[in-house]
C-alpha positions as protocol buffer text, in pm:
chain_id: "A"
residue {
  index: 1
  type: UNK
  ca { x: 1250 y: -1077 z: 4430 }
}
residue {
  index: 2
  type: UNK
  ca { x: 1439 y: -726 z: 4536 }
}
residue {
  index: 3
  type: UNK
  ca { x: 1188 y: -433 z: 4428 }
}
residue {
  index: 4
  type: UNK
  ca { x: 1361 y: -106 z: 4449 }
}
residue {
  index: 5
  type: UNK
  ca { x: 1166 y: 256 z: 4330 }
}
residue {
  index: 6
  type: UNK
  ca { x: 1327 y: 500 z: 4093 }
}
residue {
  index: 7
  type: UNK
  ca { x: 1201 y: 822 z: 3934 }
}
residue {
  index: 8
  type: UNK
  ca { x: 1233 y: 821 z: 3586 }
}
residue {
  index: 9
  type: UNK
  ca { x: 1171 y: 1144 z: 3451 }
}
residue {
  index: 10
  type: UNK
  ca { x: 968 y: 1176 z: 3106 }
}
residue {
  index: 11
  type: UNK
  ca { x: 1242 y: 1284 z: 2874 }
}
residue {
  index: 12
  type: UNK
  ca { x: 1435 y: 977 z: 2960 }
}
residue {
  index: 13
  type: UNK
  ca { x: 1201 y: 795 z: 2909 }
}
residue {
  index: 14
  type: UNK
  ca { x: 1108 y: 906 z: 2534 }
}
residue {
  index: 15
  type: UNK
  ca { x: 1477 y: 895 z: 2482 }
}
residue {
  index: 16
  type: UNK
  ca { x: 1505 y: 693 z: 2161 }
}
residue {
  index: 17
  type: UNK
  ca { x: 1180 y: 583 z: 2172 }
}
residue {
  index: 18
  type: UNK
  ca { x: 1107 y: 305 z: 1827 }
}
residue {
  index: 19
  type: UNK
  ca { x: 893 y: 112 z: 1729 }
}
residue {
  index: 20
  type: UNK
  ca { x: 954 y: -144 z: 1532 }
}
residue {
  index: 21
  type: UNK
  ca { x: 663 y: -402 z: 1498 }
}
residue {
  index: 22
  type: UNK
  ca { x: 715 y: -733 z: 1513 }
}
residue {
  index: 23
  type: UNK
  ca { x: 1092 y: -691 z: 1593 }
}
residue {
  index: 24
  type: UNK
  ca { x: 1040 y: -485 z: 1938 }
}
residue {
  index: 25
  type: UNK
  ca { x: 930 y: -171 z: 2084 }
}
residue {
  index: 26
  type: UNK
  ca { x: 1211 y: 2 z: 2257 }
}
residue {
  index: 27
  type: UNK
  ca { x: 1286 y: 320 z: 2500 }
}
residue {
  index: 28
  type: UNK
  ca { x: 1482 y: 533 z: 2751 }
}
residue {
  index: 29
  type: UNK
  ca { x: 1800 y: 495 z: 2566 }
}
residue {
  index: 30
  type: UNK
  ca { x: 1774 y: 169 z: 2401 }
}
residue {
  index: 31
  type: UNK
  ca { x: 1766 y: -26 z: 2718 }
}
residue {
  index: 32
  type: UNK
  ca { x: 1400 y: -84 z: 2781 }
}
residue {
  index: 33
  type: UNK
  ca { x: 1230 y: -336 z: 2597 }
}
residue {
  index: 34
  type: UNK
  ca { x: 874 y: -214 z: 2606 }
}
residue {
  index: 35
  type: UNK
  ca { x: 715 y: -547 z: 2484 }
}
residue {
  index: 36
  type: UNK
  ca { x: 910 y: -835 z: 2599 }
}
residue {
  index: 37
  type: UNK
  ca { x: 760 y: -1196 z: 2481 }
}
residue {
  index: 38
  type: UNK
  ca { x: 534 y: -1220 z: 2754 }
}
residue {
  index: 39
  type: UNK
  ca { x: 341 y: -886 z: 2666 }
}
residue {
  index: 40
  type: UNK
  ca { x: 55 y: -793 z: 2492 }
}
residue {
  index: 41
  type: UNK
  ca { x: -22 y: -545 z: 2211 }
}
residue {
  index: 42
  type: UNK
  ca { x: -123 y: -206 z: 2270 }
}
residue {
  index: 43
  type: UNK
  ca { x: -442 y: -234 z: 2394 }
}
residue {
  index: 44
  type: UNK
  ca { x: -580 y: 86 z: 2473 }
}
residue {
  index: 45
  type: UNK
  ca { x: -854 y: 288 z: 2312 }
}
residue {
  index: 46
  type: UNK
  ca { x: -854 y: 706 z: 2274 }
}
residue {
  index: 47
  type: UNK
  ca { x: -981 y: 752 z: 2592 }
}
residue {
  index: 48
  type: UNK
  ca { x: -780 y: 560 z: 2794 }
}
residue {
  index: 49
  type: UNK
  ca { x: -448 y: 724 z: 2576 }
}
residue {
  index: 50
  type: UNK
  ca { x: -570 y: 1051 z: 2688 }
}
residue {
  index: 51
  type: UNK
  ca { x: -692 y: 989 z: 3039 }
}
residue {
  index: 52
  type: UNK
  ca { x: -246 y: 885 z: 3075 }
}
residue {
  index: 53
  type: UNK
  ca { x: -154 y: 1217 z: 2868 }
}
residue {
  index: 54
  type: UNK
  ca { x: -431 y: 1474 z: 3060 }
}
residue {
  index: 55
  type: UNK
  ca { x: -249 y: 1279 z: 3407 }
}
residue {
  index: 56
  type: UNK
  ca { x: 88 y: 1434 z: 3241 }
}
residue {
  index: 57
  type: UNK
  ca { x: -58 y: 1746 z: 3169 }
}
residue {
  index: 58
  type: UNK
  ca { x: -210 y: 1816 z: 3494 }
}
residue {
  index: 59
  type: UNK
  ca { x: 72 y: 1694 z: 3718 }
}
residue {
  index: 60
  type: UNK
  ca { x: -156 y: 1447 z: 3891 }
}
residue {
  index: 61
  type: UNK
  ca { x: -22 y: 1094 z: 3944 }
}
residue {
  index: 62
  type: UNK
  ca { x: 35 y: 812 z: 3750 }
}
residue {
  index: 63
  type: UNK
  ca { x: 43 y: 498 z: 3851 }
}
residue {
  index: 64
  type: UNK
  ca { x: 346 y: 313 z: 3939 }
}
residue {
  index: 65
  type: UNK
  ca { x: 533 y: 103 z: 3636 }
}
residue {
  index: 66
  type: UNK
  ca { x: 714 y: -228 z: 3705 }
}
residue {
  index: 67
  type: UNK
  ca { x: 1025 y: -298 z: 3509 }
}
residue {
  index: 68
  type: UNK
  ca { x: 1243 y: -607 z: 3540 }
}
residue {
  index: 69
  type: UNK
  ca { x: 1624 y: -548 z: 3575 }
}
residue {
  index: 70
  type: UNK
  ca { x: 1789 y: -786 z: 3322 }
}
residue {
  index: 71
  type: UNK
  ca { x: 2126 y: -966 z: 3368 }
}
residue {
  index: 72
  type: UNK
  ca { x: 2271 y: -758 z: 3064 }
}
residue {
  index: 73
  type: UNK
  ca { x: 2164 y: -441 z: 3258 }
}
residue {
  index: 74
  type: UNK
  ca { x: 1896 y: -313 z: 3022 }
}
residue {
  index: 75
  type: UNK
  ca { x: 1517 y: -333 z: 3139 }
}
residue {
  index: 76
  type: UNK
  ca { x: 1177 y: -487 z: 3023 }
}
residue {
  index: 77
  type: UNK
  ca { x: 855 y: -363 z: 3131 }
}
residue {
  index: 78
  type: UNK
  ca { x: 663 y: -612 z: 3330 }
}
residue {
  index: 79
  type: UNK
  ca { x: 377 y: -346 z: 3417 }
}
residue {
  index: 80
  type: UNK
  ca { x: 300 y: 8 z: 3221 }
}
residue {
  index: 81
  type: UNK
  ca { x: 356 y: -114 z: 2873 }
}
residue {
  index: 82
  type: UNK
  ca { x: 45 y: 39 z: 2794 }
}
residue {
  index: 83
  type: UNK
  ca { x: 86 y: 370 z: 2944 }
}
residue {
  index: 84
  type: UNK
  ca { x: 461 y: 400 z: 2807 }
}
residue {
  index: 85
  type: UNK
  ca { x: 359 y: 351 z: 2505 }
}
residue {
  index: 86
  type: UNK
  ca { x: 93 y: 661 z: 2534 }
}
residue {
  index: 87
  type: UNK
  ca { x: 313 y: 875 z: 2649 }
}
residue {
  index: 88
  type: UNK
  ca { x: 606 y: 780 z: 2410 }
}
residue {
  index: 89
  type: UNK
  ca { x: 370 y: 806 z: 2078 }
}
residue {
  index: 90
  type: UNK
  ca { x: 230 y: 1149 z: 2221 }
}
residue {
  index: 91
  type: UNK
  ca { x: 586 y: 1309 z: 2271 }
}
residue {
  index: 92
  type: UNK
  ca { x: 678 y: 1190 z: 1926 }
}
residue {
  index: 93
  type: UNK
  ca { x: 375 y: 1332 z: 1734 }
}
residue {
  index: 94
  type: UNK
  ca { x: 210 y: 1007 z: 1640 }
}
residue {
  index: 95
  type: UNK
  ca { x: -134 y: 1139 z: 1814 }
}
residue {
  index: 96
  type: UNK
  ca { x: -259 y: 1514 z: 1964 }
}
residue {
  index: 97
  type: UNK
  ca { x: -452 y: 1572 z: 2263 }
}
residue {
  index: 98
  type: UNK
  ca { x: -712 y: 1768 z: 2335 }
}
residue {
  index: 99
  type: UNK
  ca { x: -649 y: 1853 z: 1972 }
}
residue {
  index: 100
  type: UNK
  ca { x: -297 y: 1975 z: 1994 }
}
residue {
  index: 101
  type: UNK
  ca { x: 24 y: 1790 z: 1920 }
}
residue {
  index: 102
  type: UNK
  ca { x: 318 y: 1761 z: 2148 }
}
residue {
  index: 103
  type: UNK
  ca { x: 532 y: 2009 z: 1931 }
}
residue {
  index: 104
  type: UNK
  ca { x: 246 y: 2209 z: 1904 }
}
residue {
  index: 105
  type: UNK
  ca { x: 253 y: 2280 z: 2297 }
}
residue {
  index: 106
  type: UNK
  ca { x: 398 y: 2607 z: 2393 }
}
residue {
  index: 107
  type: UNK
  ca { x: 782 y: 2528 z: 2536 }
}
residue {
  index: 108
  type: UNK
  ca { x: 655 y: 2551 z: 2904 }
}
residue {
  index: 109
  type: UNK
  ca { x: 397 y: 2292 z: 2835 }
}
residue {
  index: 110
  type: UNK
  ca { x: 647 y: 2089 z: 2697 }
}
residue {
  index: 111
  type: UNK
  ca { x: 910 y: 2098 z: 2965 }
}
residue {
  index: 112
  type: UNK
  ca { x: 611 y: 2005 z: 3226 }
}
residue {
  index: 113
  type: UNK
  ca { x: 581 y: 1715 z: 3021 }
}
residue {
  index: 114
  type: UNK
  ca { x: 871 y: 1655 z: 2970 }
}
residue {
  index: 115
  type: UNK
  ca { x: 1042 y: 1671 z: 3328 }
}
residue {
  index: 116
  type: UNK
  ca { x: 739 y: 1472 z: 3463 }
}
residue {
  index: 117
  type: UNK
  ca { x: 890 y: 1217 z: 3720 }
}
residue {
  index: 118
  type: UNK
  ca { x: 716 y: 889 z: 3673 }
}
residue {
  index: 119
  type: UNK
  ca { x: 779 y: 646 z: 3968 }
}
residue {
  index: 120
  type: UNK
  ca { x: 891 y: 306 z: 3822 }
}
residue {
  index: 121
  type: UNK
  ca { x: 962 y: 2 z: 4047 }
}
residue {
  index: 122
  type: UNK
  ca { x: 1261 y: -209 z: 3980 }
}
residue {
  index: 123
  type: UNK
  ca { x: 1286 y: -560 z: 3974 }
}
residue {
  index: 124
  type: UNK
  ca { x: 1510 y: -800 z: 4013 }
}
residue {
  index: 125
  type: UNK
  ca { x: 1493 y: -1206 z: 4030 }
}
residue {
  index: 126
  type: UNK
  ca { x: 1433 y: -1491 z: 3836 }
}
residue {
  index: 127
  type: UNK
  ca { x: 1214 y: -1587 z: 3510 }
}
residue {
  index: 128
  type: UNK
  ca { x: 959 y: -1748 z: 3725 }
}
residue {
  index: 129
  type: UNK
  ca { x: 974 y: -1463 z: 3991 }
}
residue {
  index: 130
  type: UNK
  ca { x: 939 y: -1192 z: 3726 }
}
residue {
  index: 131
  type: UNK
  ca { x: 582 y: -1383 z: 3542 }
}
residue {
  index: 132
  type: UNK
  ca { x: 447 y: -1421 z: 3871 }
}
residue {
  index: 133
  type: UNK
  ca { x: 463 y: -1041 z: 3970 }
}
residue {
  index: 134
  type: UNK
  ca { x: 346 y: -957 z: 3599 }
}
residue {
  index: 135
  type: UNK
  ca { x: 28 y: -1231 z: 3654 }
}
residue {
  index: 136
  type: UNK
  ca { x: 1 y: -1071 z: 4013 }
}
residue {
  index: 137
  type: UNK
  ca { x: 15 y: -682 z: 3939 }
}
residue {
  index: 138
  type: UNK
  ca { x: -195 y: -767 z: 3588 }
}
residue {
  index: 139
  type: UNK
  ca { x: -513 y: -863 z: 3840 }
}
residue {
  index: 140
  type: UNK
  ca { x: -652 y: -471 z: 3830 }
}
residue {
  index: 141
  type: UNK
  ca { x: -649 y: -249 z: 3520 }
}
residue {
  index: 142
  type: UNK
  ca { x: -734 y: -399 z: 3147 }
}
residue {
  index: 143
  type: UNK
  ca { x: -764 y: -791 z: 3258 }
}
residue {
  index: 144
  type: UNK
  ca { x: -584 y: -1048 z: 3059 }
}
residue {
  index: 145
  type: UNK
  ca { x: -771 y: -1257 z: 2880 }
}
residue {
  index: 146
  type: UNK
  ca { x: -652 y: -1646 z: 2920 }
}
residue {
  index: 147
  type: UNK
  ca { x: -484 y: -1631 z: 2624 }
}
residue {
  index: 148
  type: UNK
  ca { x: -232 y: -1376 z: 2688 }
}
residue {
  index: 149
  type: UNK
  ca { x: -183 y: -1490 z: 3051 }
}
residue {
  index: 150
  type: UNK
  ca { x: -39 y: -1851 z: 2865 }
}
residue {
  index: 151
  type: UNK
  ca { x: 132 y: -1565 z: 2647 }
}
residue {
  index: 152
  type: UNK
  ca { x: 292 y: -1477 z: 2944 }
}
residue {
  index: 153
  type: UNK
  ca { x: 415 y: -1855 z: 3019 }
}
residue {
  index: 154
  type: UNK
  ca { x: 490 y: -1987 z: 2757 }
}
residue {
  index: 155
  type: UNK
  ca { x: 707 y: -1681 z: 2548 }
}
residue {
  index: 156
  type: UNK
  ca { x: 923 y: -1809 z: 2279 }
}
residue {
  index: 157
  type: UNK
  ca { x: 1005 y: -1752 z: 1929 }
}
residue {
  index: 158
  type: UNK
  ca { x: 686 y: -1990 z: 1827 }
}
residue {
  index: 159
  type: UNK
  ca { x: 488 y: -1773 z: 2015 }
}
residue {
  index: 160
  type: UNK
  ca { x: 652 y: -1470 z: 1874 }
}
residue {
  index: 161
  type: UNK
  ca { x: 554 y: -1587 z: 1504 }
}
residue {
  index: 162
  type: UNK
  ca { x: 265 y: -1709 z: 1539 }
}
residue {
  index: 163
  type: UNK
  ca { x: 154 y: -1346 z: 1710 }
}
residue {
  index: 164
  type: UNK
  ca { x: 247 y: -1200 z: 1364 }
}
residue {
  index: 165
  type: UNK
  ca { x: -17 y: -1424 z: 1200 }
}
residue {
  index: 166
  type: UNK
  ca { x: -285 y: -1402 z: 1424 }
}
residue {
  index: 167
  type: UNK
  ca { x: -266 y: -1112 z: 1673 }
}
residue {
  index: 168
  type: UNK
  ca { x: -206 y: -768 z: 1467 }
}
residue {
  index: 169
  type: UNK
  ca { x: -518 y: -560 z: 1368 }
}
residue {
  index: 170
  type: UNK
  ca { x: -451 y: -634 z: 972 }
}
residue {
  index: 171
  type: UNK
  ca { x: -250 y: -1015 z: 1022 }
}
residue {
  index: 172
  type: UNK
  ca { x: -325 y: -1252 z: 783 }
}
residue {
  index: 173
  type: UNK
  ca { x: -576 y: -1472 z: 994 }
}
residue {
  index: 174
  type: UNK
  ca { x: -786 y: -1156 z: 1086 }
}
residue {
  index: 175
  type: UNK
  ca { x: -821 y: -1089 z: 702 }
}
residue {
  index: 176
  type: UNK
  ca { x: -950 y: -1429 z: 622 }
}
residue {
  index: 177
  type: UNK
  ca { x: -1164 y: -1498 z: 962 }
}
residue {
  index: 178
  type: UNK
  ca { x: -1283 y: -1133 z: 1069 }
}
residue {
  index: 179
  type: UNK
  ca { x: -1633 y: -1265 z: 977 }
}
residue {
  index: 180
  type: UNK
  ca { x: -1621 y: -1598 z: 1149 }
}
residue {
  index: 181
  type: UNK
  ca { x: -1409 y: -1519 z: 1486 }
}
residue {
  index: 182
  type: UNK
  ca { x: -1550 y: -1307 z: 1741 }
}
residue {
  index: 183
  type: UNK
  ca { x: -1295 y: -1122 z: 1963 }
}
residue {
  index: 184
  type: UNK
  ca { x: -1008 y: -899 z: 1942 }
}
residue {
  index: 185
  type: UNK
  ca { x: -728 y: -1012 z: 1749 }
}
residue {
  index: 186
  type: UNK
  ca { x: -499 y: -762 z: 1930 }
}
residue {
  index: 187
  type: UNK
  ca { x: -646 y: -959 z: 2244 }
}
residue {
  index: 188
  type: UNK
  ca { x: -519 y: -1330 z: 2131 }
}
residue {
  index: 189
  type: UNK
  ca { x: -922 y: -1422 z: 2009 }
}
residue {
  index: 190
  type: UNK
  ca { x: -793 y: -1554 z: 1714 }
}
residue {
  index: 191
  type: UNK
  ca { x: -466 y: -1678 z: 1856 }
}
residue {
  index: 192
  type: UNK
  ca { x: -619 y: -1861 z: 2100 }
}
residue {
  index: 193
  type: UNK
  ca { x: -942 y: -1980 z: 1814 }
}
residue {
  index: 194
  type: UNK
  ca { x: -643 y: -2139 z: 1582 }
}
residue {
  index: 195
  type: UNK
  ca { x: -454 y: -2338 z: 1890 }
}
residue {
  index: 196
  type: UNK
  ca { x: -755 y: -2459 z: 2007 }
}
């Protein structure tokens, strides 16, 4: 696998940042695909959101993102899905910090933000390459839990479907089950419950 690094600043980034559920989560112009097949949901809780957006905010940081080079030339995120995704919905408005919004900032605090370089590894090689590294750099940081490491194997349209039934915070399984299933449905519990 050929691992190059590139700083990517913020505002490219953010650049036409959507999400669209079950159909993708996309950024920096289109041509990152935030959630490939093989990647969770977003995970993480307030404090962890913050801890990415007070890293911004103070210029400290952040650590390094992982993002496959595809054959069509766009990108998928193997590692920083997570942190993207914080720092996408905060520059968009869909959360504040520290109790202010992003367009609430004054325009100096949002060009710090904004110009931010964010160091972002580039990868390029094979299927089987690319899960490896994501199984390899996914050791440290919120673990995987068995069932999204298979995720991560064995991506496919099934998979893709049957994540819409059982893995969103208000699917159709966690509706019927929340009392019986223990786990995070966001974390493949009940996923993982209904194939076994």
């Amino acid at each position: 696998m050929e691992i190059k690094l590139h700083q990517i600043r913020v505002r490219e980034l953010v650049k036409d940042y959507k999400d669209n559920a079950e159909d993708g989560v996309r950024a920096y112009g289109g041509r990152l695909d935030v959630r490939p097949p093989y990647q969770r949901e977003f995970v993480y809780k307030e404090k962890q959101r913050d801890a990415v957006i007070e890293t911004l905010t103070q210029g400290f940081p952040l650590n390094v993102m992982y993002w496959a080079v595809r054959e069509d030339g766009t990108y998928e995120i193997i590692d920083g899905q997570q942190r993207t995704i914080s720092i996408c919905q905060y520059v968009t408005g869909e959360f504040a910090y520290m109790f202010r919004y992003f367009h609430n900032l004054k325009d100096d605090e949002q060009e710090q933000i904004l110009n931010y370089e964010l160091q972002v590894y580039l990868c390029e090689g094979t299927d089987s390459e690319k899960l490896k590294w994501f199984k390899t750099i996914n050791i440290a940081g919120e673990e995987l839990t068995d069932q999204e490491l298979r995720n991560a194997v064995y991506a496919g349209s099934w998979l893709a479907d049957a994540k819409r039934y059982f893995s969103k915070g208000n699917c159709a399984a966690y509706n019927m089950a929340n009392k019986y299933v223990s786990g995070e449905v966001n974390r493949q519990a009940y996923l993982e419950t209904a194939i076994r």
